[in-house]
N, C-alpha and C positions, 0 to 999 in steps of 0.2 A: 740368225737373229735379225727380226726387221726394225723399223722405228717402235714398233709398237710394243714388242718387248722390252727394248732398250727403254722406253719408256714405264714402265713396269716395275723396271728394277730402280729407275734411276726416282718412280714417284716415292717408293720404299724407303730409299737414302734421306730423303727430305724429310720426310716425317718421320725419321727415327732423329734425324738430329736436332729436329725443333723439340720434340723428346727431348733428349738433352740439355739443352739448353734450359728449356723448361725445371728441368729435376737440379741443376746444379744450386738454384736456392735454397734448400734444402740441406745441401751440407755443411754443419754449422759444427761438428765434432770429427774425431777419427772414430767414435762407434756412429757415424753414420758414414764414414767413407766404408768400413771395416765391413760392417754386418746390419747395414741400415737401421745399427740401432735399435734390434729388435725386435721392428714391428708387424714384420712380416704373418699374415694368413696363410691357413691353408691352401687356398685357393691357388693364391698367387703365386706359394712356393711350388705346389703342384706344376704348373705351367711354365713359370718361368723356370725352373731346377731340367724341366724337361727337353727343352728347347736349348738351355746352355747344355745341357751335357750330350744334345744328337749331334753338333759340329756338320761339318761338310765332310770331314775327314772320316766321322762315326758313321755317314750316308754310304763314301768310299769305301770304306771297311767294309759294310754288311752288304752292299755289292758284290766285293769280291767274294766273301762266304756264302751269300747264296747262290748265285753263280756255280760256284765249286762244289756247295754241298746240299743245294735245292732246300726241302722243309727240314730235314735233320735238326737243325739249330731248333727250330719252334719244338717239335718232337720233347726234344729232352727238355724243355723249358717247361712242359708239362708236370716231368718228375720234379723238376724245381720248385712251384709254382707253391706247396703245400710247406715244401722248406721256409721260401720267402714269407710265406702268410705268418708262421712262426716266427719268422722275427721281426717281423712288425708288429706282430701283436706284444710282443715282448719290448718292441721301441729296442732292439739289437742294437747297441753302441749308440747310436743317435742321443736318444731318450737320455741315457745318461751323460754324455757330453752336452747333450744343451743344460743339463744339470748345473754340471760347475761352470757354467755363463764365460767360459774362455772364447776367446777368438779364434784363436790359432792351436791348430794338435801339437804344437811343443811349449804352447803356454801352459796347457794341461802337464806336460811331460815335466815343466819345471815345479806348477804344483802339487806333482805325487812323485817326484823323484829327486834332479836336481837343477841349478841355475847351467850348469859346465854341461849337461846332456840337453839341458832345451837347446845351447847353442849347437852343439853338436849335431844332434836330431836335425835343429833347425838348417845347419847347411848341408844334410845330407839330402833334405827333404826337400828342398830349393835345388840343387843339382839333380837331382830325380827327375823332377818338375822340370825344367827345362830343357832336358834333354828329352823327355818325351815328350813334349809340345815344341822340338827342334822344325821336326818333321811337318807338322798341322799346316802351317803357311803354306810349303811347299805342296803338297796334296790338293787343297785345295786351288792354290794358281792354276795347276796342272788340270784341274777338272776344267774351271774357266776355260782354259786354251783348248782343249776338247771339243768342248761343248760349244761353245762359242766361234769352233774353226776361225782362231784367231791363227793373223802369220807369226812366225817363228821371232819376227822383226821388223821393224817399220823408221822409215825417216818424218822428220820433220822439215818443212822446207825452207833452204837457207842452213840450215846443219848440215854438212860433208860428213858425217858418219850415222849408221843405222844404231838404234836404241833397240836391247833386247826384250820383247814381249815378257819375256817370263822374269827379269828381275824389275821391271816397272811393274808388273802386277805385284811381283810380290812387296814392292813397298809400298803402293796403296793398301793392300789390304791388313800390313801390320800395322799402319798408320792408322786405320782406322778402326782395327785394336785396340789400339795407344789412347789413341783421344777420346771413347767413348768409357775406358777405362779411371783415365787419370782426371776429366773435369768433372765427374759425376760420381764415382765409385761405386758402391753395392745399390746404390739407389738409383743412380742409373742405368746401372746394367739391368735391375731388374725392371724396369718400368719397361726401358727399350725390350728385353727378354720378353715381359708379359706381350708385346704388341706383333714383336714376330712370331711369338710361341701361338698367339692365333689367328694370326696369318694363314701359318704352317697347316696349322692343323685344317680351317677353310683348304687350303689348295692342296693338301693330300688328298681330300674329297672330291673333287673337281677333278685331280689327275687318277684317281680309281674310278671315276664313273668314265671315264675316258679309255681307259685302257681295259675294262669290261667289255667295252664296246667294240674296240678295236679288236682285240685277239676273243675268239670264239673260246668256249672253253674244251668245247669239242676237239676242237685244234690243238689245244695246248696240251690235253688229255691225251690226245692220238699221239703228239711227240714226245712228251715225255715217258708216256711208256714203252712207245718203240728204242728209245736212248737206254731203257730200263732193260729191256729183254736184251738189247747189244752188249751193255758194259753190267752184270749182273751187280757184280760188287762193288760198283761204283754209281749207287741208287741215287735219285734227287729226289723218292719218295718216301721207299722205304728205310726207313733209321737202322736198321739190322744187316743192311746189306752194303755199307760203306766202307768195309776195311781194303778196297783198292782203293780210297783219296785218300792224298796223304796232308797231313795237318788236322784238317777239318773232320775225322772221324770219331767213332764213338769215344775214345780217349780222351778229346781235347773238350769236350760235353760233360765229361763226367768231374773231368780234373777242375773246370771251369766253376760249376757248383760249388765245392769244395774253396778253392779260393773265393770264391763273391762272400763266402761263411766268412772265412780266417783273414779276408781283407775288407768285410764290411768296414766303411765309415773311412777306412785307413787313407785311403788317396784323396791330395788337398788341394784338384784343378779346380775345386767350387767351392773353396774352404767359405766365402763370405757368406754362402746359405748355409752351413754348418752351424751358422752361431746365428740368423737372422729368424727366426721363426719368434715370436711372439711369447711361446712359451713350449717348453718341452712335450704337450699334451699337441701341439698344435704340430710340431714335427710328427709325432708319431699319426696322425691324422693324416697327413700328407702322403707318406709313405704307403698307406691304405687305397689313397686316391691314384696315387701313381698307377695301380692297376690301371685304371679307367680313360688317362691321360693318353695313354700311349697305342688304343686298337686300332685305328684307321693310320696311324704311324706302324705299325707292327705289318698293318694287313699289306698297306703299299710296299715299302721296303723287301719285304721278301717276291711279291707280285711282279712287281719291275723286271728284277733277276731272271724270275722264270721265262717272262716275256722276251725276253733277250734270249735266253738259251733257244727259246719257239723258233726267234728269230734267224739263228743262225744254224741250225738243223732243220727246219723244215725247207722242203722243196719250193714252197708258195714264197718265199723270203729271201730265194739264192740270187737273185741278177743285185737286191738292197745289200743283203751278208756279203759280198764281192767284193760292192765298193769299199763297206766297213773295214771287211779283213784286208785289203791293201792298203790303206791307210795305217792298221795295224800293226803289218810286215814292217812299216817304216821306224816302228818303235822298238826299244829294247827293254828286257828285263821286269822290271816293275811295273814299268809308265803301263807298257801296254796291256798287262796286265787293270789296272787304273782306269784305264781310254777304255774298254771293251763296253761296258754297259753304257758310259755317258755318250759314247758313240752312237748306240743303240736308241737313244733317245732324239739325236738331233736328227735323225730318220723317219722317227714314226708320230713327233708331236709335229702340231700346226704351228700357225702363226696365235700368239696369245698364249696358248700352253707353254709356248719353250720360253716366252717371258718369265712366265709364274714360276716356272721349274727353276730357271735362273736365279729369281726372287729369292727361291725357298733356298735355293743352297749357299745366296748371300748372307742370308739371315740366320742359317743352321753357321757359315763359318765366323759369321762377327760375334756374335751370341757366345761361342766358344771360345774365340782369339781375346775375348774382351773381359770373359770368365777369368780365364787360363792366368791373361798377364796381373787381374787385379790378385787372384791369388798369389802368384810364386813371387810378384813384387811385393806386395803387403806381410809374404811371411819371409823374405831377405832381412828387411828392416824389422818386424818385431819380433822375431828369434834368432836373429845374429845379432842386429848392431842394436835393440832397444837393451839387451841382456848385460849391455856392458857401462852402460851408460850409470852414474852415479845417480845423478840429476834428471828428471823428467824432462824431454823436451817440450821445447812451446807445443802449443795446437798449430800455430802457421806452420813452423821447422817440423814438427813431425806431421802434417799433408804435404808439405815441399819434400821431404827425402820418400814420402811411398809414393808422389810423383815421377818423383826422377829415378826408383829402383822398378818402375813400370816399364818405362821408358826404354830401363839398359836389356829387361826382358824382350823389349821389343826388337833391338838391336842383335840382340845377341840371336834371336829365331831367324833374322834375314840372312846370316853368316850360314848357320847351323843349317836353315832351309837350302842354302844355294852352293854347300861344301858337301855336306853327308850324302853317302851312296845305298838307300835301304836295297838289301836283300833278303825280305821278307816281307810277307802277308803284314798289311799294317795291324792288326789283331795281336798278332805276336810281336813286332814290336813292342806295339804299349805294354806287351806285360811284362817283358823282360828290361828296360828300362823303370816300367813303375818297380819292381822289384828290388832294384836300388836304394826305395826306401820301404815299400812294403814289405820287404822278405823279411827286416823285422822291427820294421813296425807294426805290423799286426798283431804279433804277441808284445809288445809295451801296449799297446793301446788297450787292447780288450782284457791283457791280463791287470793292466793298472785299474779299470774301469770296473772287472768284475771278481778280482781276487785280493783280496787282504795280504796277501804273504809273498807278492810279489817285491822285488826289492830294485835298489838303484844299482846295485851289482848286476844283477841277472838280465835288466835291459839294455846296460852297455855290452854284453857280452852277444847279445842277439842282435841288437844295431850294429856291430863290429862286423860280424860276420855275415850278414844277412846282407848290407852293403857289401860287404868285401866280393862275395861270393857275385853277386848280381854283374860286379863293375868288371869281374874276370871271366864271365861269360860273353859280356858285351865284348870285349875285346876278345875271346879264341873266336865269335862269331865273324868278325871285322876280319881277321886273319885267315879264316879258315881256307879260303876258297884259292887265295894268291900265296901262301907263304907254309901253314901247317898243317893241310889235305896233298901237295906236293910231298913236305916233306916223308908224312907218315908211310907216303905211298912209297917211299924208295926203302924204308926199315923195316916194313910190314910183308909177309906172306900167307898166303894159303885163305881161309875166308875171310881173315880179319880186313887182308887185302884188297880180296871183292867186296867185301863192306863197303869197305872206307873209298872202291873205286865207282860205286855205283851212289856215293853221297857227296862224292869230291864237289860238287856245286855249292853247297851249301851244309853247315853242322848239321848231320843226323839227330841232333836232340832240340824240338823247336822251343822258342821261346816261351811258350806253356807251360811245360811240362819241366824247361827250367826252373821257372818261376812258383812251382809247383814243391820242387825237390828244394829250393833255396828256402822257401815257409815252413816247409818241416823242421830242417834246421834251426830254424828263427825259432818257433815254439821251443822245441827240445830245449835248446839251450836257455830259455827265460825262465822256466816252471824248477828246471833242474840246478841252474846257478841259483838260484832265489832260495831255494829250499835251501840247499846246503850252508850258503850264506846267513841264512837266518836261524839255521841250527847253530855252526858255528859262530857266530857274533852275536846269540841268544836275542836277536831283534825283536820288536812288539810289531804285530797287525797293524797295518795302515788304517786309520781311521773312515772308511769310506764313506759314511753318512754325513761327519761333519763337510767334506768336498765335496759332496751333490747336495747341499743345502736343503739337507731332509730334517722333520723330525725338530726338537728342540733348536739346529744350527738353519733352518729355514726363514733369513732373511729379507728375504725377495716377491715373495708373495704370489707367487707365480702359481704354486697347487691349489688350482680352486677346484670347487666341488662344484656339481651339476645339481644336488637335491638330491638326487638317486641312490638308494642305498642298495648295492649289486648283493645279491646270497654269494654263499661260497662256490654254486656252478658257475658263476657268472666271473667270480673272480680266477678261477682255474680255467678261463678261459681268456685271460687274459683282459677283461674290461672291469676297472674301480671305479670311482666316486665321479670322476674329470668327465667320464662320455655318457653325453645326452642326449636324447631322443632321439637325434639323429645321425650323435656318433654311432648308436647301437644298428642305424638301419643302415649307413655303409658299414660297417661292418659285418655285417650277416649278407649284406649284398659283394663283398669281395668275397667271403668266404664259401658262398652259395657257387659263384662264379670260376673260383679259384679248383673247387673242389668237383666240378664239372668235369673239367679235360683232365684231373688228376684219374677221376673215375672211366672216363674215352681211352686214359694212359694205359690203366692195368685191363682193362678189357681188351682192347686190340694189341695188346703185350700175347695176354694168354691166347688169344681168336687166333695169332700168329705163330705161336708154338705147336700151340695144338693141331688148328686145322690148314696154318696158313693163310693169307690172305693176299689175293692176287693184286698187282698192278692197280686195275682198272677201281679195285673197292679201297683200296690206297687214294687214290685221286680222287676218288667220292666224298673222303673225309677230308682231304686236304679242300674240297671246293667250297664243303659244308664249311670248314674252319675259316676260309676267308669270306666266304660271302656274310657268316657269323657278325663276322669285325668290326665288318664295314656299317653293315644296318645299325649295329648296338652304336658304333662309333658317332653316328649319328647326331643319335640322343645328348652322347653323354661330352658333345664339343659344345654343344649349347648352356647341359647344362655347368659345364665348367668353365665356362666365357661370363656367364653370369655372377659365378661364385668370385670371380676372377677380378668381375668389374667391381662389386660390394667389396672386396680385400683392397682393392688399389684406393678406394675412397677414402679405407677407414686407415689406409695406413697415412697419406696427406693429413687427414684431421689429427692423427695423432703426433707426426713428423710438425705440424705447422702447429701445438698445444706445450707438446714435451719439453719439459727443462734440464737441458743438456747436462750431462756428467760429466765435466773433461776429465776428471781424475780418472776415469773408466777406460785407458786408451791400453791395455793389453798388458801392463807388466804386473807382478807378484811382488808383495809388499808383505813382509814378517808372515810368512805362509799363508796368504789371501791373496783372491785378484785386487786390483788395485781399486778404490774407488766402491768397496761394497759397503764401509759405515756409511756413504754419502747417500747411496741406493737405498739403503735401511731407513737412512733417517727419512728419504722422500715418502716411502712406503708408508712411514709412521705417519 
């Protein structure tokens, strides 16, 4: 890193906090700490939602996985692709949770179930939350120290003792977590979000014209199919030929699918976009565009990977791969696992690129750390301790306590970062820790949201267990390798023995597939306690329209019409009265898109059964598929920089117009959100 990157990152820093400082006018209620008050576009949610949720740690992650398992991931994302489109067209959980205008998923739990299970939910969901954003600080230091070949340790002079690099990074960077979290709230995060989200997306572009350059594709072509013909079953191209890598095979692709269904909407690291969109038409808009947001983020993040594997397989790269891999040797476990590709990087970028690169993964982990703690502190306080409260607090006292429970998330990740020992792909951590509270939360959530006969018995009994299960996983995992792979192995004989002697490093069942088996559970138990519960105690149907303020109970004025009167093809297809001219053309333009690679999917499915498909016509579509990305990517960062710039305008005019609701701060009042006669009456 010379002055000229350090300058780069450090110009970033500046002008996201003059950001800041800037946007903290602005907060005049807790719905604009909470959910900036709802004014949020599509635009902006599109960029900024995208930008909090890529972290440093989600960069570190898809590293490791493509690395380990080349285009695979992208592969089955194809079969996905037509899934996803479905439910977005449908606004899948979103659409209805922006409905009943709640802030937090156990303010909903307490308006369709009860006050004792929001709290509950709500501290299950807040220990979820923290323990898997333990981790994030740490990942991210560690890339820094990588990248940046910082030492281990360093003095200051006139101080007799050395300072450890890795715990001063990590308290600058929860620090500044903390404070771009707690002076600004959802409206800071998102402005600063919007200015990194396009950033980011500028210097993906800059860093893929870069490394088209650098690695020929000839080259990259010639070694990964020589790596192909060596290890057959352990493909980086072919999707069908992976069952020698373990985690990252066709299993953890298909089970993946399947969860992003039954955990849609469920995880609350970004709960403040949850509730900030403008209106519920405008969420579902978003979701649409997210296709578009993310190609030149998709096309680099996998590109890097490979370029690295190029790297350290080919001949033309052994005296650079040398130095890497001894550096490597010196690391244990995880880390170097971690170190491999960012190592890779501080080899083959210049002076200027290794700034930007730096930039991007400062902005990918603040974005994230600043998400993270306004959510899980914002929902300590308003589904634990708001829930108990007689009396409403002031507007001061209640931004001073989602202050100071930001704060103790901050604290509590520098402990957690600098204690805990992963053993595991970060990918499968998060899911086995969100699981915690997804395993059942996903059936409270989407069965409250789309079934009438769901009850307040049936979701305690799936949050019971769906936690329980999660938290005894985490722990035989933690044990496994020092205390219960020992023991087994001295009670056990014959294969069960070799089994258990050939996995003694780590639980043969990863966290996926946990996480997997712990949601089915969840389900079963919600559908099946609820029924019988409601047979037995002869319960009535939950009223669901009056909670999504449809129809006669439609207060809030939020369903407006376009003019458009849609036929019934148009409504079986998912688009009513709300999408206008130019809802209807992204939409046919996602759908056109979407249903492209869905059709490349089952064609080179069957072209591969049938006749086969060699290596080298593998690498043809995979070159086709990125160079794709990158060109379309182009277009479509300008034209959502623009959509982006027209949302941030109009949400200022209407943040700096808006006559604040303070009654609107998150709690449930005689089975309503709080504050909706004040909302009705403004409307009127």
């Amino acid at each position: 890193m010379s002055t000229i990157d350090w300058a780069i990152v450090g110009g970033l820093i500046v002008l996201l906090l003059a950001v800041l400082i800037f946007s903290q006018h602005y907060v005049k209620s807790t719905a604009d700490f909470l959910v900036a008050n709802r004014c949020a576009g599509r635009y902006l949610l599109t960029i900024t939602s995208a930008v909090a949720s890529l972290g440093a740690i989600s960069v570190i992650a898809r590293f490791e996985q493509y690395y380990k398992a080349g285009f695979a991931p992208i592969w089955w994302s194809f079969l996905q692709g037509p899934i996803g489109l479905i439910l977005a067209i449908a606004g899948w959980v979103y659409y209805r949770f922006r409905e009943t205008r709640c802030m937090t998923m156990a303010q909903f739990f307490e308006l369709r179930y009860s006050r004792a299970f929001r709290i509950f939910s709500g501290i299950i969901g807040w220990l979820s939350g923290i323990f898997n954003y333990g981790i994030f600080p740490a990942v991210s230091v560690k890339f820094f120290i990588f990248f940046c070949r910082l030492p281990a340790a360093f003095r200051i002079p006139g101080i007799p003792f050395e300072f450890s690099t890795y715990v001063c990074l990590l308290l600058f960077a929860i620090s500044m977590g903390v404070i771009f979290a707690i002076f600004g709230g959802q409206i800071a995060i998102m402005l600063t979000d919007f200015l990194q989200g396009m950033f980011c997306n500028i210097a993906f572009l800059v860093l893929m014209i870069f490394l088209l350059l650098k690695f020929d594709w000839a080259v990259v072509s010639e070694t990964i199919v020589h790596l192909h013909t060596a290890n057959p079953d352990q493909s980086l191209i072919d999707p069908f030929a992976t069952g020698g890598i373990r985690d990252f095979n066709i299993w953890f692709f298909v089970v993946g699918i399947i969860l992003n269904i039954t955990h849609s909407g469920c995880w609350q690291g970004a709960s403040g976009y949850g509730g900030a969109a403008l209106s519920a038409h405008e969420a579902k808009m978003s979701r649409f565009l997210s296709t578009w947001r993310s190609l030149v983020q998709i096309a680099l993040l996998v590109f890097i990977p490979i370029c690295a594997v190029v790297f350290f397989n080919n001949p033309q790269y052994a005296d650079q791969a040398a130095e890497v891999n001894q550096v490597l040797d010196g690391l244990a476990g995880q880390d170097a696992v971690q170190a491999r590709v960012p190592l890779f990087l501080t080899r083959i970028l210049p002076v200027g690129l290794l700034g930007i690169f730096a930039a991007v993964m400062f902005a990918a982990m603040l974005s994230t750390d600043d998400t993270y703690m306004h959510s899980w502190g914002s929902i300590f306080v308003q589904d634990v301790i708001l829930p108990f409260r007689k009396t409403p607090l002031t507007e001061k006292q209640h931004l001073r306590l989602l202050r100071l429970s930001i704060v103790f998330v901050g604290v509590f990740a520098f402990f957690f970062s600098y204690l805990f020992q992963q053993t595991e792909y970060i990918l499968l951590f998060q899911e086995i820790t969100g699981a915690i509270f997804t395993g059942g939360a996903g059936a409270v959530l989407i069965g409250g949201l789309y079934s009438r006969s769901g009850t307040t018995l049936g979701a305690w009994v799936a949050m019971i267990l769906g936690s329980g299960l999660a938290l005894g996983s985490i722990a035989v995992q933690q044990l496994w390798k020092g205390t219960l792979a020992p023991w087994l192995l001295e009670i056990t004989g014959g294969t069960l023995h070799s089994y258990l002697e050939a996995n003694q490093d780590r639980f043969p069942i990863n966290g996926q597939i946990l996480a997997f088996i712990i949601t089915l559970i969840g389900y079963g138990s919600y559908f099946l306690v609820s029924e019988l519960d409601r047979r037995i105690h002869r319960k009535e149907l939950f009223p669901l329209e009056k909670m999504l303020h449809r129809g006669q109970y439609d207060t809030t004025g939020e369903h407006r019409e376009s003019g458009w009167s849609p036929s019934r093809i148009w409504r079986m297809m998912g688009l009513n009265e709300e999408f206008t001219l130019s809802d209807r053309i992204i939409f046919f333009a996602t759908f056109g898109w979407t249903m492209l690679w869905f059709v490349i999917f089952i064609s080179a499915t069957f072209c591969r059964g049938v006749f086969g498909l060699t290596p080298e016509r593998w690498m043809s579509m995979w070159q086709f598929y990125v160079m794709l990305l990158f060109f379309i990517g182009l277009a479509t960062t300008v034209w959502l920089a623009v959509g982006g710039v027209i949302d941030t305008g109009r949400l200022f005019r209407t943040l700096a117009t808006r006559k604040r609701n303070l009654a609107d701060d998150g709690r449930i009042v005689d089975g309503r959100n709080a504050g909706e006669d004040e909302a009705a009456a403004a409307k009127e």
